[in-house]
N, CA, C and O atoms as a Tripos MOL2 file, in Angstrom:
@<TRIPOS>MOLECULE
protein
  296   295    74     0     0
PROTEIN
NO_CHARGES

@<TRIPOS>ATOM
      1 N           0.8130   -1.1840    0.0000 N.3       1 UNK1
      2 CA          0.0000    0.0000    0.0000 C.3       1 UNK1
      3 C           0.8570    1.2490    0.0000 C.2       1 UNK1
      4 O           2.0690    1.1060   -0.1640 O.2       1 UNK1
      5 N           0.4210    2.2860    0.1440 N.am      2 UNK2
      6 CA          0.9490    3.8120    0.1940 C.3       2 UNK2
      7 C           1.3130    4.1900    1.9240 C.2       2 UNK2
      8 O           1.8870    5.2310    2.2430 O.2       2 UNK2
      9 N           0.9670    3.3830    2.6940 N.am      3 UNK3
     10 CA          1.0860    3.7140    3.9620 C.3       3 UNK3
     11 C           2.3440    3.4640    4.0740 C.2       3 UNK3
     12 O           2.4820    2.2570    3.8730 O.2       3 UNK3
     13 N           3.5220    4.0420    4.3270 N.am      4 UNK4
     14 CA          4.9500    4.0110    4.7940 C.3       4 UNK4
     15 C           5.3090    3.1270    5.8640 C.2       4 UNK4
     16 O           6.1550    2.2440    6.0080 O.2       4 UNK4
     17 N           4.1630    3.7750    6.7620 N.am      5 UNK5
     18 CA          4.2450    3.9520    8.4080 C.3       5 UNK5
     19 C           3.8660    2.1780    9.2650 C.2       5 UNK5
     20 O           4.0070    1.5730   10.3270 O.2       5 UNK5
     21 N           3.2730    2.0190    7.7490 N.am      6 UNK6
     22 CA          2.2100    0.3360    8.4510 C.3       6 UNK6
     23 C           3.3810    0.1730    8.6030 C.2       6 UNK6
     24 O           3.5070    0.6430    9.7340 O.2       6 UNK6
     25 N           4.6180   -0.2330    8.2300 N.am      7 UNK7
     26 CA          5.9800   -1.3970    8.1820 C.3       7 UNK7
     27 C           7.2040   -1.0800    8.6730 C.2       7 UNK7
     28 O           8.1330   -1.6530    9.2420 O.2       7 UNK7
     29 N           6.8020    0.4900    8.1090 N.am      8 UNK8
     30 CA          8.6700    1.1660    8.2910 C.3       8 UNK8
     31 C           8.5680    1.9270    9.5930 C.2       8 UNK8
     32 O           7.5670    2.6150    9.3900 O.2       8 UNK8
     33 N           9.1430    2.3200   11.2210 N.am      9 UNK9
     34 CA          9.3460    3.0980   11.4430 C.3       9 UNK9
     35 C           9.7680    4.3380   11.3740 C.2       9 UNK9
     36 O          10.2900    4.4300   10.2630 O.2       9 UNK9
     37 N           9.8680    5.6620   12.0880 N.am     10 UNK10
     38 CA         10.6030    7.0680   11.8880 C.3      10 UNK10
     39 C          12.3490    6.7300   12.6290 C.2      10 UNK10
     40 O          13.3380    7.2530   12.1170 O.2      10 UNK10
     41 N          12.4110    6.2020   13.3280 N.am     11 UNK11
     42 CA         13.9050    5.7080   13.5660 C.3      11 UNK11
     43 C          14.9100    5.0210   12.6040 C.2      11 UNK11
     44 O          16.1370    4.9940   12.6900 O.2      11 UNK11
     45 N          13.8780    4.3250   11.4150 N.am     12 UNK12
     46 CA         14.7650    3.8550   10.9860 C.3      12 UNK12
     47 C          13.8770    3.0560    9.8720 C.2      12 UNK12
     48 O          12.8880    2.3940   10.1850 O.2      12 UNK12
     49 N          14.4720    3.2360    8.1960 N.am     13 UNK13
     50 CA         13.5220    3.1420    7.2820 C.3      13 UNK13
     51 C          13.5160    1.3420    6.7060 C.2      13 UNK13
     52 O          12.5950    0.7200    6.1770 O.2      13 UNK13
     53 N          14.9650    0.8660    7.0770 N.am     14 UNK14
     54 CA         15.3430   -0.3210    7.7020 C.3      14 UNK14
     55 C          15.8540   -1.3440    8.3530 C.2      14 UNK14
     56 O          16.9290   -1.3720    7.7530 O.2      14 UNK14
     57 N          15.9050   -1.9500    8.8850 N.am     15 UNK15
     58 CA         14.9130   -2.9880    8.8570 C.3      15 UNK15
     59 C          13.4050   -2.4320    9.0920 C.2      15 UNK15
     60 O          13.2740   -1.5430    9.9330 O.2      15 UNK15
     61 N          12.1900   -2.9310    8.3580 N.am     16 UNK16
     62 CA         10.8730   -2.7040    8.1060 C.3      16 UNK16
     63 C          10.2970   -3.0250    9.6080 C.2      16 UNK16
     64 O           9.3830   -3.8480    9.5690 O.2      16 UNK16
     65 N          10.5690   -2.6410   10.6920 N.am     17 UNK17
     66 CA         10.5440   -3.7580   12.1470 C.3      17 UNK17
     67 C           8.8440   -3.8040   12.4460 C.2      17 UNK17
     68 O           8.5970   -4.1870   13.5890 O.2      17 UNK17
     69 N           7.6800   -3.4900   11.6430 N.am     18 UNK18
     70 CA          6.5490   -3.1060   11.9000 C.3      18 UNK18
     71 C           6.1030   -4.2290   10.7820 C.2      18 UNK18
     72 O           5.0480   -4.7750   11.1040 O.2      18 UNK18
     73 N           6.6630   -4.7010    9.5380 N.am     19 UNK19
     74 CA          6.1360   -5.5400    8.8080 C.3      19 UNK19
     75 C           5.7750   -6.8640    9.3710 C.2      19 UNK19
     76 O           6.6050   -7.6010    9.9020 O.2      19 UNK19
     77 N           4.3970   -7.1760    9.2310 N.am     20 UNK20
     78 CA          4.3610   -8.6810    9.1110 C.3      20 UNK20
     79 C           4.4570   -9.5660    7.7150 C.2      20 UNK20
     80 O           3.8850   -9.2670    6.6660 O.2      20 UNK20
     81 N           4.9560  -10.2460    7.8410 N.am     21 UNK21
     82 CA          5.0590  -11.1000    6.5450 C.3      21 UNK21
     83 C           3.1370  -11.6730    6.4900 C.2      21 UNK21
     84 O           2.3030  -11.2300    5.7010 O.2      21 UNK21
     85 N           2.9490  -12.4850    7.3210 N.am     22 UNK22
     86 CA          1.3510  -13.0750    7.2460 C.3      22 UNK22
     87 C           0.2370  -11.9630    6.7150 C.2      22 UNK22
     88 O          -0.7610  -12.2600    6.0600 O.2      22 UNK22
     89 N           0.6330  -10.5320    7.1580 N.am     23 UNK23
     90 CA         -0.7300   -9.3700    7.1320 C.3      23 UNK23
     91 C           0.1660   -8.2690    6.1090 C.2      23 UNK23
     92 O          -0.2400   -7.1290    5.8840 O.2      23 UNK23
     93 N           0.9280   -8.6010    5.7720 N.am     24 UNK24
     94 CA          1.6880   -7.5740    4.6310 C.3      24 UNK24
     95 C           1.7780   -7.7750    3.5480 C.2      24 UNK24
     96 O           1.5680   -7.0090    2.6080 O.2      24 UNK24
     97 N           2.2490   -9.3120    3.5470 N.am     25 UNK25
     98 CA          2.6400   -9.8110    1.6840 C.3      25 UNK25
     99 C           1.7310  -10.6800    1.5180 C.2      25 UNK25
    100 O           1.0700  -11.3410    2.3190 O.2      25 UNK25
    101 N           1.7630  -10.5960   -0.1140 N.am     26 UNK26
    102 CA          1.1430  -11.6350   -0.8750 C.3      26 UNK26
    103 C           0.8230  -12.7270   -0.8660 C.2      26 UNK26
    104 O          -0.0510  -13.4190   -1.3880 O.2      26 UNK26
    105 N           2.0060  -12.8960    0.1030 N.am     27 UNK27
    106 CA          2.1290  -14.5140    0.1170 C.3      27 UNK27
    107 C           3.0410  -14.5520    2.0960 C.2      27 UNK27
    108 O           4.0260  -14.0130    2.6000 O.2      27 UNK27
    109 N           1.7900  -15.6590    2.6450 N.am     28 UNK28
    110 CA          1.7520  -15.7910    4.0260 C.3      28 UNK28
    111 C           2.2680  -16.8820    4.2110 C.2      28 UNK28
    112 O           1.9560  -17.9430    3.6700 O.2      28 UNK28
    113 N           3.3810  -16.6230    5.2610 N.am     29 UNK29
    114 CA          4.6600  -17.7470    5.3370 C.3      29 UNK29
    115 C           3.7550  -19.0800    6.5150 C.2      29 UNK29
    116 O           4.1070  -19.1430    7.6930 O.2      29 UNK29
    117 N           2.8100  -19.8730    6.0540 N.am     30 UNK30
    118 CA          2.3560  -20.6280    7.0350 C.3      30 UNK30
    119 C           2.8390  -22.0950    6.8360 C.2      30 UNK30
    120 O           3.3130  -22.3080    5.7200 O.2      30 UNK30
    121 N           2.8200  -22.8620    7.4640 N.am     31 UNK31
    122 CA          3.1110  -24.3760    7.6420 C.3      31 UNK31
    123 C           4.5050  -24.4220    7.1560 C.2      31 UNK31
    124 O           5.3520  -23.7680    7.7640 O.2      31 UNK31
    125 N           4.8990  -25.2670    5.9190 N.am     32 UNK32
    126 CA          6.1910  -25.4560    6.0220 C.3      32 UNK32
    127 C           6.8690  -24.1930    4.8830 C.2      32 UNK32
    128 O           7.8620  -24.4410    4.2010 O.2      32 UNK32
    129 N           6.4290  -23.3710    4.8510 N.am     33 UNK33
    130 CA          7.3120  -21.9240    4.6520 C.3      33 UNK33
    131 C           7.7230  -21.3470    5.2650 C.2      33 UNK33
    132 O           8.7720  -20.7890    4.9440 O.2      33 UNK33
    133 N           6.9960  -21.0830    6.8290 N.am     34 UNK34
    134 CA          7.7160  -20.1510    7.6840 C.3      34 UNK34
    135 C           9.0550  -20.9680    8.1150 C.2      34 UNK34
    136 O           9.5470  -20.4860    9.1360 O.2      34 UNK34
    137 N           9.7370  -22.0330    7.6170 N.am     35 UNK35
    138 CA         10.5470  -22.5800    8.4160 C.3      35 UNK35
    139 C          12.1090  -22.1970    6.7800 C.2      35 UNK35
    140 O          13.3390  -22.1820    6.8190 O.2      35 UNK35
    141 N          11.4580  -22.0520    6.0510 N.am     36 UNK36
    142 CA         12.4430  -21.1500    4.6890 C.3      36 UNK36
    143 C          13.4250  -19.9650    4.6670 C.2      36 UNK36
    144 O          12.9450  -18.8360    4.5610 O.2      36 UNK36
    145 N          14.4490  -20.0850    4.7370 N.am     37 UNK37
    146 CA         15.5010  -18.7020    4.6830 C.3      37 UNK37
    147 C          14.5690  -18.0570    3.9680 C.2      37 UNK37
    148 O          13.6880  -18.4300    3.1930 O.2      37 UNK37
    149 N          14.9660  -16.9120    4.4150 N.am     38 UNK38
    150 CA         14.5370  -15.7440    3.8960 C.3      38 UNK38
    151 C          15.2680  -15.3620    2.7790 C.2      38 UNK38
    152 O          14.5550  -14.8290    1.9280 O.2      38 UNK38
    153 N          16.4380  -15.4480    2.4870 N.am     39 UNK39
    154 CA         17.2210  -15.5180    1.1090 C.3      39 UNK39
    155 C          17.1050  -16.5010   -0.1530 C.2      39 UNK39
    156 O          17.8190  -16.5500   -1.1550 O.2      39 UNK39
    157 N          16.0510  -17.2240    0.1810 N.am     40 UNK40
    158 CA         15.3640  -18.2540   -1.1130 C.3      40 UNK40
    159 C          14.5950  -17.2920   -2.0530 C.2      40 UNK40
    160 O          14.7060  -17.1210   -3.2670 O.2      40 UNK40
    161 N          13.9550  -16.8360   -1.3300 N.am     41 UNK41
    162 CA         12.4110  -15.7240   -1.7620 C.3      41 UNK41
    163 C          13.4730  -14.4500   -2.0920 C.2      41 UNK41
    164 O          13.6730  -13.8720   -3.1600 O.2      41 UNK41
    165 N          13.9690  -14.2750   -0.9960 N.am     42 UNK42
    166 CA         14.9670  -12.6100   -1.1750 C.3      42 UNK42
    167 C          16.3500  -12.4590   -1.5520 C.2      42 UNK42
    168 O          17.2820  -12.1410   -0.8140 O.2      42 UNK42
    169 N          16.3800  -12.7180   -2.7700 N.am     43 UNK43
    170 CA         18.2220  -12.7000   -3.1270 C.3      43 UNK43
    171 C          18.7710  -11.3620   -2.5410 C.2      43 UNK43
    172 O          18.0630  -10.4150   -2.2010 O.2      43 UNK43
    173 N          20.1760  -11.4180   -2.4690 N.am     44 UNK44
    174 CA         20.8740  -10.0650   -2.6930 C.3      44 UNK44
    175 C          21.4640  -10.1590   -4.0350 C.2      44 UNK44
    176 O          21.9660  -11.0430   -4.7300 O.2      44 UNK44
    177 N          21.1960   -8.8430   -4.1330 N.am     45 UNK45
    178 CA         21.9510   -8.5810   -5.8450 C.3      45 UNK45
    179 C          22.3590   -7.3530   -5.8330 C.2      45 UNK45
    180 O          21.7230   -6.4540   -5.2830 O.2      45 UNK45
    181 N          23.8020   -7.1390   -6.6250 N.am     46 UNK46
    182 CA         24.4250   -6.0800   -6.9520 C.3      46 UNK46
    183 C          24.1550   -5.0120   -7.5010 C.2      46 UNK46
    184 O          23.6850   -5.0680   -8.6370 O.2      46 UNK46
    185 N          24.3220   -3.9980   -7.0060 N.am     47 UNK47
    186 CA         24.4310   -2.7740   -7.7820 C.3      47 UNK47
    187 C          25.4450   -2.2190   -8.0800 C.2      47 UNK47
    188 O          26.4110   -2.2120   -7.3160 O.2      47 UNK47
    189 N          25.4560   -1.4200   -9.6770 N.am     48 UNK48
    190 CA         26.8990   -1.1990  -10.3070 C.3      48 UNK48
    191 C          26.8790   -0.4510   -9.5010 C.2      48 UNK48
    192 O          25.8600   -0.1420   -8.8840 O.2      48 UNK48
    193 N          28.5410    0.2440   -9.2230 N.am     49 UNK49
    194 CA         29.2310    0.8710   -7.9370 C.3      49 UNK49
    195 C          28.4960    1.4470   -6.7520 C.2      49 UNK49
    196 O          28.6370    2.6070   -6.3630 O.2      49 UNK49
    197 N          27.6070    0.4450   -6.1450 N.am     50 UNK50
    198 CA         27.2550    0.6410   -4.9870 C.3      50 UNK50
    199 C          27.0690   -0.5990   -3.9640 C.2      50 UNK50
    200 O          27.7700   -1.5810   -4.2070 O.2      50 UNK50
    201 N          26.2170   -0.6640   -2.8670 N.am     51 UNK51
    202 CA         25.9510   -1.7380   -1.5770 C.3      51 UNK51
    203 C          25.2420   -2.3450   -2.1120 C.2      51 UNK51
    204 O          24.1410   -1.8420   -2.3350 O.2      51 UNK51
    205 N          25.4700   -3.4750   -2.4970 N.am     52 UNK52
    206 CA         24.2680   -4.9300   -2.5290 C.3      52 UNK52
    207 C          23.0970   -4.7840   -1.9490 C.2      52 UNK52
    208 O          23.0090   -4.4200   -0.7760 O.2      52 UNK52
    209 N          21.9430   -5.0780   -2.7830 N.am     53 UNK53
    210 CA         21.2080   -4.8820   -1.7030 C.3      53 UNK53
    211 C          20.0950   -5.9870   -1.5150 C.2      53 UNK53
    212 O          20.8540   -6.9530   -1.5810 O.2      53 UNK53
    213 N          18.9080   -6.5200   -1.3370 N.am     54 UNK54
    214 CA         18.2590   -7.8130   -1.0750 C.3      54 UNK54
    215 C          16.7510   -7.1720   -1.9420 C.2      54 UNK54
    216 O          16.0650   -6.1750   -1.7160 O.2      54 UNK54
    217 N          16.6750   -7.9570   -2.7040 N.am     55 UNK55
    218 CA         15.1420   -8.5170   -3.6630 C.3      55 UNK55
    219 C          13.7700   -7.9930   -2.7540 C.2      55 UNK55
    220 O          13.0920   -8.9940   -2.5240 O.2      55 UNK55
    221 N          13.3210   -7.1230   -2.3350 N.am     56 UNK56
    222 CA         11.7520   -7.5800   -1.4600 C.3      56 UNK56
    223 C          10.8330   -7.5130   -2.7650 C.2      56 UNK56
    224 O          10.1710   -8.5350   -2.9450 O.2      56 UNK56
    225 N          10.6960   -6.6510   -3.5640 N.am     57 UNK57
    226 CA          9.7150   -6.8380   -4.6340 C.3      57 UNK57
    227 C           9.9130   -6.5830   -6.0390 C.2      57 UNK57
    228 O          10.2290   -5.3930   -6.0550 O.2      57 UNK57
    229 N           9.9130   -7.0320   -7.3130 N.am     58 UNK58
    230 CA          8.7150   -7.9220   -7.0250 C.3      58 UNK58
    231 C           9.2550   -9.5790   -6.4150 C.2      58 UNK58
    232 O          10.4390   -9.8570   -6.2200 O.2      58 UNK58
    233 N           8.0800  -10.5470   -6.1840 N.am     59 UNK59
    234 CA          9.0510  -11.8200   -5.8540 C.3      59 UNK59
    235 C           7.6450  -12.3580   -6.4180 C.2      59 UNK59
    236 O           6.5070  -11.8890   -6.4000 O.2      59 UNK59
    237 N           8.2610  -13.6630   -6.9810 N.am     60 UNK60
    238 CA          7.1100  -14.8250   -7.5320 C.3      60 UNK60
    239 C           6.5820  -15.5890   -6.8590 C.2      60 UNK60
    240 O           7.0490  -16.7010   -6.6100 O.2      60 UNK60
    241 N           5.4240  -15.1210   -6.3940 N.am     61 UNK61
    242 CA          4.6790  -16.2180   -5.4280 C.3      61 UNK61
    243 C           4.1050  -17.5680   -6.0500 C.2      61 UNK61
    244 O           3.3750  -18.2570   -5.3380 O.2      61 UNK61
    245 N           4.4760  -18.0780   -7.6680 N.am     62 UNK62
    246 CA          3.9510  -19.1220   -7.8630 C.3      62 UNK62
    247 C           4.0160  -20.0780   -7.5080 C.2      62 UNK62
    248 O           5.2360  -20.2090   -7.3990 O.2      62 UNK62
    249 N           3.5520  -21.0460   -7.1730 N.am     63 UNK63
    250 CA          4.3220  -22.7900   -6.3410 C.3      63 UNK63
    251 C           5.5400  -22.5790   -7.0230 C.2      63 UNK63
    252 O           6.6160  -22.2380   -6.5320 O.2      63 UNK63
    253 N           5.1580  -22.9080   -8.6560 N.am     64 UNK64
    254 CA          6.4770  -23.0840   -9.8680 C.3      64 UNK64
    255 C           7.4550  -22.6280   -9.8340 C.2      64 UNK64
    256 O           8.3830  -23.1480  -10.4550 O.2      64 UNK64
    257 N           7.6370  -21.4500   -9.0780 N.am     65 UNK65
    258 CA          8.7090  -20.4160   -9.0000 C.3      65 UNK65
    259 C           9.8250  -21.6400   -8.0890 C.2      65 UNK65
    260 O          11.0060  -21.9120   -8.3040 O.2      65 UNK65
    261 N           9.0970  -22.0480   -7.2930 N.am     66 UNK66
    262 CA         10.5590  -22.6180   -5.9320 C.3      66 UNK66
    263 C          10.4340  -24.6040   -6.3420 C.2      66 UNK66
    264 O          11.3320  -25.4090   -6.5890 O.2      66 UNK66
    265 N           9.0430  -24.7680   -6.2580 N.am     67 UNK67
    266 CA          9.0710  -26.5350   -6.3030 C.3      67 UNK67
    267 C           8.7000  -26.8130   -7.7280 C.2      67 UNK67
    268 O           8.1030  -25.9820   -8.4130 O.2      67 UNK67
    269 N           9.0700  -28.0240   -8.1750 N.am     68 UNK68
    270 CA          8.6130  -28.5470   -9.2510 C.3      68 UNK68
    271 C           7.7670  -29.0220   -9.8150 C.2      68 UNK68
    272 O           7.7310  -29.8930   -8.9460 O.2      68 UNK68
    273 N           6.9050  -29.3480  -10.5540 N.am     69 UNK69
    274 CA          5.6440  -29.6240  -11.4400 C.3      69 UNK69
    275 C           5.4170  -30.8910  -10.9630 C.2      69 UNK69
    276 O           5.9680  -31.8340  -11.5310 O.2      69 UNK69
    277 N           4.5440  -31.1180   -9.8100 N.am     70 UNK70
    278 CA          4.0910  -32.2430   -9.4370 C.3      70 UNK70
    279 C           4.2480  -32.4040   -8.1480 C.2      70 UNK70
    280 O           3.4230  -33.0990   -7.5540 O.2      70 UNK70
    281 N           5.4540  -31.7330   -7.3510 N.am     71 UNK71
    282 CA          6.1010  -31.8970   -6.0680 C.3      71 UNK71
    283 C           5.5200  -30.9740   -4.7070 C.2      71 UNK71
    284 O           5.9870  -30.6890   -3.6050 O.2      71 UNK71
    285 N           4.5590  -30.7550   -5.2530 N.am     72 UNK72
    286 CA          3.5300  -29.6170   -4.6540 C.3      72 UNK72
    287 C           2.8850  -30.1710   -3.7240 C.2      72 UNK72
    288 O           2.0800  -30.8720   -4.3370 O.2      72 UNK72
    289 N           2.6620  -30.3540   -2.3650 N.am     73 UNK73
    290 CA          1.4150  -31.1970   -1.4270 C.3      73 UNK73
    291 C           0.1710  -30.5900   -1.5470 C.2      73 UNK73
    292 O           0.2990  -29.3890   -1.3100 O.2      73 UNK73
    293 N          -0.9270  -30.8780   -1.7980 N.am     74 UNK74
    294 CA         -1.8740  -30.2770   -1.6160 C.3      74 UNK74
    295 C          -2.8120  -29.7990   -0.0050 C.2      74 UNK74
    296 O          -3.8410  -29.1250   -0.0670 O.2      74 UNK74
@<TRIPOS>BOND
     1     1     2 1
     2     2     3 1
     3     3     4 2
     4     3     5 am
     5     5     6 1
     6     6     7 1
     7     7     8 2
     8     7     9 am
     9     9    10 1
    10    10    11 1
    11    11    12 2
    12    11    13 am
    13    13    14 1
    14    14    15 1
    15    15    16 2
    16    15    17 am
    17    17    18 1
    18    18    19 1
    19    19    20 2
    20    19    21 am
    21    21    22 1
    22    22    23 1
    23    23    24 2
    24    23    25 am
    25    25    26 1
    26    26    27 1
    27    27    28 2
    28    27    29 am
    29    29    30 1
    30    30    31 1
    31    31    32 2
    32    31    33 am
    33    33    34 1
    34    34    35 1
    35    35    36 2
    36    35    37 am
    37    37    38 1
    38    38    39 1
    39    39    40 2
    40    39    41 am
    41    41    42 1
    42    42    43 1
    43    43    44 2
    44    43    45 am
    45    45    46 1
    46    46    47 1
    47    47    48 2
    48    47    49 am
    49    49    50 1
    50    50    51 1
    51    51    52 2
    52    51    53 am
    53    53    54 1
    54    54    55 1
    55    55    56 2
    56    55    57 am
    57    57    58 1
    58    58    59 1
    59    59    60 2
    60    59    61 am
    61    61    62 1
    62    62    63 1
    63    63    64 2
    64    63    65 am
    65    65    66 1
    66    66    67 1
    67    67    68 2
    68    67    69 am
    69    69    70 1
    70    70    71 1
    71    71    72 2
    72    71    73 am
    73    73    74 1
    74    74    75 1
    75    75    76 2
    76    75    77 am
    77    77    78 1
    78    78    79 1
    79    79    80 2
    80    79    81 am
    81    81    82 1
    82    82    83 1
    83    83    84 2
    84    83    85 am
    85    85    86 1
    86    86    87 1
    87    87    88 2
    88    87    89 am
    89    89    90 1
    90    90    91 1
    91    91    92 2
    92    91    93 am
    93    93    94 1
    94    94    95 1
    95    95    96 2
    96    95    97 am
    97    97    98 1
    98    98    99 1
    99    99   100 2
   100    99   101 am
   101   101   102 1
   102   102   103 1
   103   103   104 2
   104   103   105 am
   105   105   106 1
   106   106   107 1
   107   107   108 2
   108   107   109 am
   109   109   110 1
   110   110   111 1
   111   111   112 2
   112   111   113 am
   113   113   114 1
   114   114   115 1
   115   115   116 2
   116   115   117 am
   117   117   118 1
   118   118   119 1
   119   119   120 2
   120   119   121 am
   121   121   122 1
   122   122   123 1
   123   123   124 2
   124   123   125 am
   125   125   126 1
   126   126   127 1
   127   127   128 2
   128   127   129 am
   129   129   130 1
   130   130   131 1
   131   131   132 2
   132   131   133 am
   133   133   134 1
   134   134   135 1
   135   135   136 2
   136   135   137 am
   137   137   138 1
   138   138   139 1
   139   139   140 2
   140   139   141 am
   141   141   142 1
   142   142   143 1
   143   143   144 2
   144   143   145 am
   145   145   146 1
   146   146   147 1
   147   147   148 2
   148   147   149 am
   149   149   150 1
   150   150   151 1
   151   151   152 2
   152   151   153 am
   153   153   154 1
   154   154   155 1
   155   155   156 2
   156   155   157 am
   157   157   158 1
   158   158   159 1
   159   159   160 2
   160   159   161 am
   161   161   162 1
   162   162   163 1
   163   163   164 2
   164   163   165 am
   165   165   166 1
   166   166   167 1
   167   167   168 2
   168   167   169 am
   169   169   170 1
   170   170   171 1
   171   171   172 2
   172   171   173 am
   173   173   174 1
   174   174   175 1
   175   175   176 2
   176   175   177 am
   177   177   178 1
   178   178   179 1
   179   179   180 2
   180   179   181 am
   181   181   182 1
   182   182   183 1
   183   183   184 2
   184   183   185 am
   185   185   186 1
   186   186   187 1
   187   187   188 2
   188   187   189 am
   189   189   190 1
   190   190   191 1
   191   191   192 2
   192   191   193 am
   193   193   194 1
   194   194   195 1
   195   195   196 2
   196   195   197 am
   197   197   198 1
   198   198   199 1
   199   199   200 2
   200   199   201 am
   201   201   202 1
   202   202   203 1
   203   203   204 2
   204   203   205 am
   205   205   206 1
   206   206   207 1
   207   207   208 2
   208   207   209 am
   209   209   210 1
   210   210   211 1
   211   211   212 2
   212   211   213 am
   213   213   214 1
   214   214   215 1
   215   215   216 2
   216   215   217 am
   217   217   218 1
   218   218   219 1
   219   219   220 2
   220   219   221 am
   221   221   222 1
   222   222   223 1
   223   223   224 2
   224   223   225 am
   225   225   226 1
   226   226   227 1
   227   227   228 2
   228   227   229 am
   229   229   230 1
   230   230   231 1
   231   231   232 2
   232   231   233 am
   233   233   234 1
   234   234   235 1
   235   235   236 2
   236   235   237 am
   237   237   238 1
   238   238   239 1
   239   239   240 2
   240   239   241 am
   241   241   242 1
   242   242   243 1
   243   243   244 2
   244   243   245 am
   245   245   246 1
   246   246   247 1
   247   247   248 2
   248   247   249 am
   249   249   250 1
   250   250   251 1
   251   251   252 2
   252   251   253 am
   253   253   254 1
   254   254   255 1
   255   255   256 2
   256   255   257 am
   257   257   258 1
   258   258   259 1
   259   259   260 2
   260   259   261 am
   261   261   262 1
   262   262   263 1
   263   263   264 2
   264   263   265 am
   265   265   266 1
   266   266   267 1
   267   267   268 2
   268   267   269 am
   269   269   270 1
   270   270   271 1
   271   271   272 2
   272   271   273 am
   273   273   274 1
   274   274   275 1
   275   275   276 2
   276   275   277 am
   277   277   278 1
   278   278   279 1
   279   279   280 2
   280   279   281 am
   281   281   282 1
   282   282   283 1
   283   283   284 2
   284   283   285 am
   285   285   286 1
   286   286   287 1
   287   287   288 2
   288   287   289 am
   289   289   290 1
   290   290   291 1
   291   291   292 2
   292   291   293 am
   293   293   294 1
   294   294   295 1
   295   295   296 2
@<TRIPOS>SUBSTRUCTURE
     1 UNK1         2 RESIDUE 1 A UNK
     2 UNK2         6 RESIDUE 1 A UNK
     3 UNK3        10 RESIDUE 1 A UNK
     4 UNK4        14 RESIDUE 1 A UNK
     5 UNK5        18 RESIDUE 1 A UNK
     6 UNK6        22 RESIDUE 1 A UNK
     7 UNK7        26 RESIDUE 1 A UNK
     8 UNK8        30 RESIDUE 1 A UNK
     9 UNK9        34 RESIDUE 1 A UNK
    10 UNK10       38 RESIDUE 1 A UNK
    11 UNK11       42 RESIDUE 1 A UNK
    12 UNK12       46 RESIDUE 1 A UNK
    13 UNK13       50 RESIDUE 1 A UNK
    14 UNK14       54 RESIDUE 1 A UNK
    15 UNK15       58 RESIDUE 1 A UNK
    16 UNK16       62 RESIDUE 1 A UNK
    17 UNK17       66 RESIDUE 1 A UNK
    18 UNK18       70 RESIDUE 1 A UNK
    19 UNK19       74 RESIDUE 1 A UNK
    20 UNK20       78 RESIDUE 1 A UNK
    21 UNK21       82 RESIDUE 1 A UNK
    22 UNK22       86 RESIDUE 1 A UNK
    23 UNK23       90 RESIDUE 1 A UNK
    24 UNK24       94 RESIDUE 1 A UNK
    25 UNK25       98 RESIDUE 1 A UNK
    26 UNK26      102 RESIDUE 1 A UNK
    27 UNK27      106 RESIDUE 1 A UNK
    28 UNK28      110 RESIDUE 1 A UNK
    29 UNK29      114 RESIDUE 1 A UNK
    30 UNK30      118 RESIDUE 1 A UNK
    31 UNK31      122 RESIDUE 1 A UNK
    32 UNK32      126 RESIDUE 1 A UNK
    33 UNK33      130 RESIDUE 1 A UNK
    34 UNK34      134 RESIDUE 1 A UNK
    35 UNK35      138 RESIDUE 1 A UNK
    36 UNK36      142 RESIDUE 1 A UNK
    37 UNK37      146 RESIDUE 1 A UNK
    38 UNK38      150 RESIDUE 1 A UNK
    39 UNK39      154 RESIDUE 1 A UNK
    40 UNK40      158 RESIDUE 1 A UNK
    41 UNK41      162 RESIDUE 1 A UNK
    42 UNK42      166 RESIDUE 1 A UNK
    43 UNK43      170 RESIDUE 1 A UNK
    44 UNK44      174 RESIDUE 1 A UNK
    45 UNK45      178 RESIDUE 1 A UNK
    46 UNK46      182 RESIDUE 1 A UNK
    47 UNK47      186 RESIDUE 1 A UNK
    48 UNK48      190 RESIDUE 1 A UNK
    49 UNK49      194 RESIDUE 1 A UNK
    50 UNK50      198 RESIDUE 1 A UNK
    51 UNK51      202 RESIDUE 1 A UNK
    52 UNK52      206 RESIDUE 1 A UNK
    53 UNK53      210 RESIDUE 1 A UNK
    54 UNK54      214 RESIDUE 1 A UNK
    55 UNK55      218 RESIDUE 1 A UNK
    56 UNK56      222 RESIDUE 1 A UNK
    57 UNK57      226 RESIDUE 1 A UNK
    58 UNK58      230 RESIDUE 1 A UNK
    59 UNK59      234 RESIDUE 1 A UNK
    60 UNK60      238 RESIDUE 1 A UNK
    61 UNK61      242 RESIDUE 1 A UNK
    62 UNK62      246 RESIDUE 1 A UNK
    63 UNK63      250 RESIDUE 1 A UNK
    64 UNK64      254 RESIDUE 1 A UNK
    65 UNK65      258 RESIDUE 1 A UNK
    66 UNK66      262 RESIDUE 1 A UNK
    67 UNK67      266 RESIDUE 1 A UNK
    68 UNK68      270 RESIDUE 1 A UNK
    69 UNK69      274 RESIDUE 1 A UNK
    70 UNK70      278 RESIDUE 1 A UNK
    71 UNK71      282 RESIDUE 1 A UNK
    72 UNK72      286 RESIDUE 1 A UNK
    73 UNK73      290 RESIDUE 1 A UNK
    74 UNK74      294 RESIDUE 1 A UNK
């Protein structure tokens, strides 16, 4: 959304220390996701001459994106 404030504090723009993953994103880390690095979903990637920095959006919430065609539990 446009609300800054839902996620980010005024102390400090990050870490997001107000975000929930379950009531924020797209996609709600329940059963055997919440137990997933967070660097599967969130790469870090380079920027030319600057600080690396980590993926939050966009990210592919499809099954397909992480497991394979069939390997899915229902």
């Amino acid at each position: 959304g446009s609300d800054c404030g839902r996620c980010h504090g005024l102390e400090a723009f990050a870490p997001a220390g107000r975000f929930d993953h379950n009531r924020d994103a797209a996609f709600s880390l329940k059963g055997a996701h919440q137990n997933v690095v967070c660097g599967k979903c969130h790469p870090t990637q380079p920027v030319p001459g600057g600080k690396p920095r980590v993926l939050y959006r966009p990210v592919d919430a499809r099954c397909e994106s992480c497991h394979a065609k069939g390997s899915v539990k229902p």
